[in-house]
N, C-alpha and C positions, 0 to 999 in steps of 0.2 A: 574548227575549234569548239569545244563543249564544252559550253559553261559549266553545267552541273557538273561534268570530270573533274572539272577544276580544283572543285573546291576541296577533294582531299587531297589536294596538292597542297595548298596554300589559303589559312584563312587571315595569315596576314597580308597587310597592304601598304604600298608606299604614302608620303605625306600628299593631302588632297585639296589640287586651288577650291575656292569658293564655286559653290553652284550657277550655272548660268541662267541667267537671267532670260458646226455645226449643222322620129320613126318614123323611120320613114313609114306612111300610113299604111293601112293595108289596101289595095284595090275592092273596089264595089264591082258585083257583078249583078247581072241583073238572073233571076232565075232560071231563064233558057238558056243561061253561058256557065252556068256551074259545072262544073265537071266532075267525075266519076272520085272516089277518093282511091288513092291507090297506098300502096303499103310501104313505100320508100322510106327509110332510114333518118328520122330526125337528124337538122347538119350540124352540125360539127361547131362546139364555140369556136369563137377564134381566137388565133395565138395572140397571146399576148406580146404588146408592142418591146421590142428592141429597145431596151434602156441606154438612156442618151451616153450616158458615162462606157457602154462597149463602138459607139459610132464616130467612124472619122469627123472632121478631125480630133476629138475630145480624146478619145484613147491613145493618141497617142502625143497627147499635149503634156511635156514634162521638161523642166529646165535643166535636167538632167540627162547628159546625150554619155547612149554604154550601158553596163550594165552594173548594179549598183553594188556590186560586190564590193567592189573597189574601196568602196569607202564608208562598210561596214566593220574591215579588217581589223582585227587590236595594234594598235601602234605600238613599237616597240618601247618597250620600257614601262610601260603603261598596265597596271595590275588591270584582270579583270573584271571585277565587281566596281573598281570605280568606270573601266567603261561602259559598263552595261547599267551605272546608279547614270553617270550624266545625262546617257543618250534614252535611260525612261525620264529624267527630269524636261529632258528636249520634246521628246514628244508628247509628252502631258502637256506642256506649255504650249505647243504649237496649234495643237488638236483644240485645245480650249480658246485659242483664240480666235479660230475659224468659228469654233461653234458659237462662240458671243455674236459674232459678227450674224449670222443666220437666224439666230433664238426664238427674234421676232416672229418668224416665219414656224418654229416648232412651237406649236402649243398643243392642249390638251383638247382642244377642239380639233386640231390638224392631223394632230398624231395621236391618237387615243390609246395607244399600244407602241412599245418599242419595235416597230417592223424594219428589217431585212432583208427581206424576201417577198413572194408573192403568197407564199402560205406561212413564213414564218414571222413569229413574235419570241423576244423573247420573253423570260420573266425572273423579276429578281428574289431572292430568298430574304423571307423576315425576318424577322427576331424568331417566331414559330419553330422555324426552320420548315415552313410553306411557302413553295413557287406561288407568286401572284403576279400577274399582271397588270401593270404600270404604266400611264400615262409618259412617253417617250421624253418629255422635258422633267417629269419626274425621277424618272429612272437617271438621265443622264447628272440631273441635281448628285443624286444620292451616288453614284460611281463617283465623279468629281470630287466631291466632299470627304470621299473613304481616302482617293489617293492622294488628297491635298494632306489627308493630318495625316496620312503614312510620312510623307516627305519633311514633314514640320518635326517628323518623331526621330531624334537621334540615335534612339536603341534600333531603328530601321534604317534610314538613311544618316550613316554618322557624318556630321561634316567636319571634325577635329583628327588629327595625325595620329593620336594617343587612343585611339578607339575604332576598331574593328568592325567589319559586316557580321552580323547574327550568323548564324549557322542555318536558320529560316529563309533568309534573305533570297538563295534562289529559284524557292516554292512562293515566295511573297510577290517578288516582281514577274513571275509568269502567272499568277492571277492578274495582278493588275494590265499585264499586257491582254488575256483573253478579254478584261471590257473594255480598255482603250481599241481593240479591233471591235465590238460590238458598236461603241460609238461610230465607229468608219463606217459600220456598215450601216447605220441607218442615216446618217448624212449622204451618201452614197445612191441607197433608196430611195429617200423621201426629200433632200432635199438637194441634190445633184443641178437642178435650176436655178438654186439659187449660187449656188457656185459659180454658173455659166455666167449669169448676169452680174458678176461680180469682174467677170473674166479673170476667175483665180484658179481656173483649172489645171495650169500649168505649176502653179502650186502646188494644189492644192494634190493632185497624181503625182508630183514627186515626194510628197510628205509620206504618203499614203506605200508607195513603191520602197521607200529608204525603212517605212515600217516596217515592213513585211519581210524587205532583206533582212534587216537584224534580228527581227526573229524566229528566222529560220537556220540565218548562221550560228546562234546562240543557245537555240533547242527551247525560246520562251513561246512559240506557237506551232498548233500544231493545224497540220494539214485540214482535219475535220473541223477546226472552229472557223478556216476559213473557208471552205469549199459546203460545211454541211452533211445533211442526210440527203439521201434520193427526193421523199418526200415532199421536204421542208429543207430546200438547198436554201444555200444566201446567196443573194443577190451578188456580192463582189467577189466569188468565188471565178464567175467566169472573168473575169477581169485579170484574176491571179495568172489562170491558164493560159488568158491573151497574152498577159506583158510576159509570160515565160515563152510564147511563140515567137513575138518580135525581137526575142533577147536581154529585154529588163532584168529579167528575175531568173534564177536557177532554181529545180525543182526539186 
C-alpha cells in the first residue's frame, strides 16, 4: 500500500475518534637485549566491539513473536491518513517516553554531538539554513518540540470530522518520521545500557521493529536513512538487516 499513491485517490476522510493518548606498560630492556629494528607493518587498530543491541540474547528480545507486517496493515474501513496521523501520534508518544525515562543519562557532557554511528553525527539545520552540530539532548529538545506544535496544529493534524488532511501532510509526516528514526538511532548508540538495566529491551526492540515496519509499508522511510553511507553507516542499520534475517521485518 502507498501512502503517497493514495492521496490522489482520496483527500477526503471518514469521521475521526479522539487522539491516543531515550597500558599495559611497555617492557624495559636492558641494552645488551635490545634487538635489531625491523621493518614490520604497524598493527592494525582493533575492531571495534559488537554493539550490545546486535548480541544474543538482546537482538532478539521483542514482545512481539512473527513478523510485524501483520499489524501494520490498514484496517478495513479505516482511511489512510488517519491511520498513518495515529500511528505517528503512537510513536512520538512512545519514543518520548523512553527517552524521559533515560535524559538523565543524555547530557551535553555525555553526548556532545547527536551520534549514530561510530563516525556519524548528525546536524540540524538553523534558522541560516546552516548544518550545525548539536549537543544530542539539544537536538532531541528541538525535534520534540517541532513534532509536539505539528500535532497541536489542526491545519496539520486535524482532529474534527469537518476538516481534512493538508495536501502537505504526506511530505510533513515523512520528515517528522526521518528524526523520530534519528532519535532511535542515537538511543540505540549511546544509550542502549540503559535500556538493558531498565530491562525494557523487549520493549523497547518491539517499538523500534513496529517503527520501521510501518515505515517501509507506508513509503515514510527510506532505506538510506536507516542503513546510511559506506562511510558514515548507522549504527542501527545492521539491526534492520538482522531482524530482516530472523524474520521480523521484510525488505
Amino acid at each position: 500500500m502507498s501512502f503517497f499513491n493514495s492521496i490522489g485517490r482520496s483527500m477526503t476522510r471518514a469521521q475521526r475518534g479522539p487522539k491516543r493518548s531515550p597500558t599495559p606498560t611497555s617492557a624495559t630492556f636492558s641494552p645488551t637485549d635490545t634487538q635489531p629494528p625491523t621493518n614490520s607493518a604497524p598493527p592494525s587498530p582493533p575492531a571495534p566491539a559488537k554493539p550490545l543491541y546486535l548480541c544474543s540474547p538482546f537482538v532478539e528480545a521483542a514482545l512481539v513473536k512473527g513478523n510485524f507486517k501483520t499489524i501494520v496493515m490498514l484496517p478495513k474501513y479505516v482511511d489512510i491518513m488517519e491511520w498513518v496521523a495515529v500511528n505517528i501520534f503512537d510513536f512520538y508518544t512512545n519514543l518520548n517516553e523512553f527517552y524521559g525515562v533515560i535524559a538523565e543519562c543524555c547530557t551535553q557532557q555525555n553526548c556532545p554531538t547527536m551520534s549514530a554511528g561510530q563516525t556519524l553525527n548528525y546536524t540540524w539545520i538553523n534558522q541560516d539554513r546552516k548544518s550545525v552540530h548539536l549537543p544530542a539532548p539539544t537536538y532531541i529538545d528541538y525535534v520534540t518540540t517541532w513534532i509536539q506544535n505539528l500535532l497541536d496544529d489542526e491545519n496539520v493534524f486535524p482532529t474534527k470530522s469537518s476538516q481534512d488532511f493538508p495536501p502537505s501532510f504526506p511530505s510533513t509526516v515523512k520528515h517528522v518520521y526521518r528524526q523520530l528514526l534519528r532519535v532511535f538511532a542515537h538511543i540505540y548508540h549511546a544509550h542502549y545500557t540503559q535500556i538493558l538495566h531498565l530491562r525494557s529491551e523487549p520493549h523497547f526492540n518491539s517499538l523500534f521493529a513496529h517503527f520501521l515496519a510501518f515505515g517501509r509499508e507506508y513509503e515514510l522511510l527510506e532505506v538510506k536513512d536507516v542503513k546510511g553511507s559506506s562511510s558514515s553507516p548507522v549504527g542501527i542499520g545492521q539491526l534492520w538487516e538482522k531482524w530482516k534475517e530472523m524474520g521480523l521485518l521484510e525488505g
